[in-house]
C-alpha positions in Angstrom: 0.0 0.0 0.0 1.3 3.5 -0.9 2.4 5.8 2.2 0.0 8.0 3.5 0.6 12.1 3.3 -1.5 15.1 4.1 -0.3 18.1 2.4 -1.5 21.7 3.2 -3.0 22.9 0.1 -3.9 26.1 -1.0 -4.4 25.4 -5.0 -1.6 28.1 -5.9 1.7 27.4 -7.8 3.7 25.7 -5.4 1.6 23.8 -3.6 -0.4 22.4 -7.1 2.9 21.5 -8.1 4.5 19.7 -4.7 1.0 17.8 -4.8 1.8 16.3 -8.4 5.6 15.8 -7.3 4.7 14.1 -4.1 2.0 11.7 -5.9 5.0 10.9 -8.6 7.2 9.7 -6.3 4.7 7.3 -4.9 2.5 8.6 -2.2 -1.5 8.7 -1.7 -1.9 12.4 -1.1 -4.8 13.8 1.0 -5.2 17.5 -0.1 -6.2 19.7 3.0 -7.4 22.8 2.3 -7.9 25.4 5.4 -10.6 28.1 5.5 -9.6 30.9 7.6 -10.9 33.9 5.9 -9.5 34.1 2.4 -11.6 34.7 -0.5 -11.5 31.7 -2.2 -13.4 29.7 -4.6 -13.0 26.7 -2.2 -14.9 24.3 -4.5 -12.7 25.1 -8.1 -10.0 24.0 -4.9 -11.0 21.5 -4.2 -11.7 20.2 -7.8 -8.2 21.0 -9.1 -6.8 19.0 -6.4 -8.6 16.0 -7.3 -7.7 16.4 -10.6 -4.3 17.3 -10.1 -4.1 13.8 -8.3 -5.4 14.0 -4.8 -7.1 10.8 -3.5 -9.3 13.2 -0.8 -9.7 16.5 -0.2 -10.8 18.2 2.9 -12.2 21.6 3.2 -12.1 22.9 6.9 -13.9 25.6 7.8 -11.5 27.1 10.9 -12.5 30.7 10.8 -15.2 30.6 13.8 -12.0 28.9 16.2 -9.5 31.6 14.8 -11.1 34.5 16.2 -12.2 32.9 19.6 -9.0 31.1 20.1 -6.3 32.8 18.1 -7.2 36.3 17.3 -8.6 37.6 20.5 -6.2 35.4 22.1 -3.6 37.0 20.8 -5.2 40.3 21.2 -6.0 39.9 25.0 -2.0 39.3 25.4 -1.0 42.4 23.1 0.8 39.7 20.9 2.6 42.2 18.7 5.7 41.8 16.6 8.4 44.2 16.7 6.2 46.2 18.4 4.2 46.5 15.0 2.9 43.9 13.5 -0.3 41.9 14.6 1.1 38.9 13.7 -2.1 38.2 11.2 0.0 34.8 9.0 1.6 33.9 12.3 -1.6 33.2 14.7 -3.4 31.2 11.4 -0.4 29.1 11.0 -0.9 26.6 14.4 -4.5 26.3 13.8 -4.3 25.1 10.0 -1.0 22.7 11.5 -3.4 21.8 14.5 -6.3 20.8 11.9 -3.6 19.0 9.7 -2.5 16.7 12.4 -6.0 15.8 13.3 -6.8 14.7 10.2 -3.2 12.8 9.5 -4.1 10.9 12.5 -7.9 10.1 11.6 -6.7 9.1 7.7 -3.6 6.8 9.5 -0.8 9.0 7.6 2.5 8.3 8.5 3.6 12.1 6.8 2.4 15.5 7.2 3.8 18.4 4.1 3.8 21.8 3.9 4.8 24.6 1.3 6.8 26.9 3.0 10.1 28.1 2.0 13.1 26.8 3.8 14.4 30.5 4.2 11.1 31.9 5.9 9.4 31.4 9.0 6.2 29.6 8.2 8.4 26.8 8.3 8.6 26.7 11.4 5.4 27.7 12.7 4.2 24.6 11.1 6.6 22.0 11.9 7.4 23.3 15.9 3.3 22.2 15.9 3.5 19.1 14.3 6.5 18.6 17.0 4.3 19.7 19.6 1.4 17.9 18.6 2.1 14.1 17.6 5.8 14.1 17.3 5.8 10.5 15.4 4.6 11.6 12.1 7.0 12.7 9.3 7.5 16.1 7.9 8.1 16.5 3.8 8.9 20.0 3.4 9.7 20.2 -0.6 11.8 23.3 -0.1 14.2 22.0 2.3 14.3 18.9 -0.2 17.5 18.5 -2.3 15.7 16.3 -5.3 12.9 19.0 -5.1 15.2 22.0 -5.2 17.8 20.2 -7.8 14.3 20.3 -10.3 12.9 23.0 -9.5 15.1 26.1 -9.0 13.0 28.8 -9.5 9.1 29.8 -10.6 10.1 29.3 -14.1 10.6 25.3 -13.6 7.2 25.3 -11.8 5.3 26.7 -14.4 7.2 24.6 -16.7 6.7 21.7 -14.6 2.6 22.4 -14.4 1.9 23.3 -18.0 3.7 20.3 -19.2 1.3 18.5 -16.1 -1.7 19.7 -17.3 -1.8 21.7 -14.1 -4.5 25.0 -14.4 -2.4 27.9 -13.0 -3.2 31.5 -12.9 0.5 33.5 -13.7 0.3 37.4 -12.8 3.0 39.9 -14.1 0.8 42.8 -12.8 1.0 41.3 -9.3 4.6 39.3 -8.8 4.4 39.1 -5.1 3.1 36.9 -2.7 0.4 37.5 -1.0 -1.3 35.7 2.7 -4.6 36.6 3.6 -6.9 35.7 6.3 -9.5 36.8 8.8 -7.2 39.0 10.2 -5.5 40.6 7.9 -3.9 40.2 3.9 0.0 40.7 3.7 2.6 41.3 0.2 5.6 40.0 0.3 8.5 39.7 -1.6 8.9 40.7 -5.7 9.0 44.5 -6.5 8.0 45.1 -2.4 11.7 44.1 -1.7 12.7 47.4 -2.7 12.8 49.8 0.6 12.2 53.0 -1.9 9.2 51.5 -3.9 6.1 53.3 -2.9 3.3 50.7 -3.2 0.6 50.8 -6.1 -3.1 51.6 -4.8 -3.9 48.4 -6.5 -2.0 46.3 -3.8 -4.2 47.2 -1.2 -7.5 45.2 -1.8 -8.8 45.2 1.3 -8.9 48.8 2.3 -10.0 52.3 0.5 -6.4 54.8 0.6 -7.2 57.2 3.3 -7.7 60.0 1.0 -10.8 58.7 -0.3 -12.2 57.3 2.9 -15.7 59.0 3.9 -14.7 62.8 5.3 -16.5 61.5 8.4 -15.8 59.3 11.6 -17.8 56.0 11.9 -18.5 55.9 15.9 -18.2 52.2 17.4 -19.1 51.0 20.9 -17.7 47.8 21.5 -18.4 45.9 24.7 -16.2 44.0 26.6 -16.4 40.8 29.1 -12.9 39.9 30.6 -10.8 41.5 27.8 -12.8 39.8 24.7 -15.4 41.5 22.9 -19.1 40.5 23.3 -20.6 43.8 21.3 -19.7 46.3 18.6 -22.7 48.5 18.4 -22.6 51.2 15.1 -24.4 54.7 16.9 -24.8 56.3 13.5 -27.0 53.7 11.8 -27.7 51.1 15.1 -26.1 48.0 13.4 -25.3 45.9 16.1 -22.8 42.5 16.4 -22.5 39.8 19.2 -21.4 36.7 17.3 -17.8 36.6 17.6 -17.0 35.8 13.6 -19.4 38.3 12.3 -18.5 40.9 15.0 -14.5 40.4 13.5 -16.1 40.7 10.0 -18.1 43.3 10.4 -15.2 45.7 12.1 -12.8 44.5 9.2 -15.7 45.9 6.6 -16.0 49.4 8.5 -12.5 50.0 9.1 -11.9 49.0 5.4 -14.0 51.4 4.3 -12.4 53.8 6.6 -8.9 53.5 5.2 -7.8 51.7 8.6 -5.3 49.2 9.3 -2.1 50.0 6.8 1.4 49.2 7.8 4.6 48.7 6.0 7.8 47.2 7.5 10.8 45.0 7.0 10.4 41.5 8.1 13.2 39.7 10.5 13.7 35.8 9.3 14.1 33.1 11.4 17.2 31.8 10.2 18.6 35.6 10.4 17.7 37.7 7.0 15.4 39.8 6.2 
């Protein structure tokens, strides 16, 4: 029987490609696919990994435990980094590991794989979880791999490597970075950002309005509190009122989008001591 393996899966580039790679070199690959806010079309997803060679596909739906356990976790504890940044990919990353091992363990796979670059630090955000959370399986991380990185040494031999697979892929000049985005926030990386003098295009930001054309107005909030975690955002202009904790977080991201709120730019410390 093949070996067991449940990858992290988002349908992008890399991770269509390390799917197709691990099911060539002989594994039956279980396609996990983690909901924590993006906008995706989580069916086409699901779909393409089937067709790309997954034997299952799961579609979790964790954006209901983020905020209660994660965001306003992190929140209560002023979890900032660098006294800046609100750690938005950071906080996702042991919840979508923590959902990866429990479905490893219910499908009996011996491996567990992961995307992430071997110079970043989602890397180890996911594996210090698996570590932490059933220390027995196996980690495949492609990047980190010397037959993956000897055959694919750049984004050229991916898309090579899926258009010669029959892979569907979706290839941007307009936007060549990489983007994360989640409940909590959307972050660009790398490309054309890399430059410390470039001056971002309005076209990056697609969650929020620039803050010269947000409404020449302030939106009041009343937001209610029960031992540091919010219960109640209450709108005074038009009376809208929230309780539910995922559409209380949804609802503040859609009025401070619309408010221009929530902009930072910074340079990023590595793990492994770059930036």
């Amino acid at each position: 029987m093949k070996e067991k393996v449940v990858l992290a899966y988002s349908g992008g580039l890399d991770t269509s490609v390390i799917l197709k790679w691990l099911c060539e070199k002989g594994f039956d690959v279980i396609a996990y696919v983690a909901n924590v806010g993006q906008k995706d079309d989580f069916d086409a997803i699901k779909e393409k990994a089937l067709k790309t060679g997954a034997s299952k596909v799961y579609v979790e739906d964790l954006r209901r435990e983020f905020v209660t356990d994660y965001i306003f976790t992190a929140l209560l504890g002023n979890a900032m980094y660098e006294g800046r940044y609100l750690l938005g990919t950071a906080i996702a990353r042991p919840l979508i590991a923590k959902r990866q091992v429990e479905i490893a363990e219910k499908e009996g796979a011996q491996y567990v794989a992961h995307g992430a670059t071997g110079k970043g630090n989602d890397q180890v955000r996911f594996e210090l979880t698996y570590a932490a959370l059933n220390p027995n399986l196996k980690v495949i991380s492609p990047w980190k791999d010397p037959e993956f990185l000897a055959k694919f040494k750049g984004r050229t031999d991916l898309i090579n490597y899926a258009m010669e697979k029959g892979i569907p892929i979706k290839v941007s000049k307009k936007r060549p970075y990489s983007e994360d985005e989640n409940l909590m926030h959307i972050s660009h990386e790398a490309g054309k950002l890399e430059d410390p003098a470039y001056i971002p295009d309005e076209d990056v930001f697609t969650w929020t309005v620039s803050p010269k054309d947000a409404p020449d107005e302030e939106t009041l909030l009343e937001i209610h509190f029960e031992n540091g975690i919010p219960v109640k955002v209450v709108n005074l202009k038009d009376g809208t009122e929230k309780t539910d904790p995922l559409e209380l977080f949804e609802y503040l991201n859609e009025v401070g989008a619309k408010n221009g709120v929530g902009r930072l730019d910074m340079v990023e410390n590595r793990f492994i001591g770059i930036k």
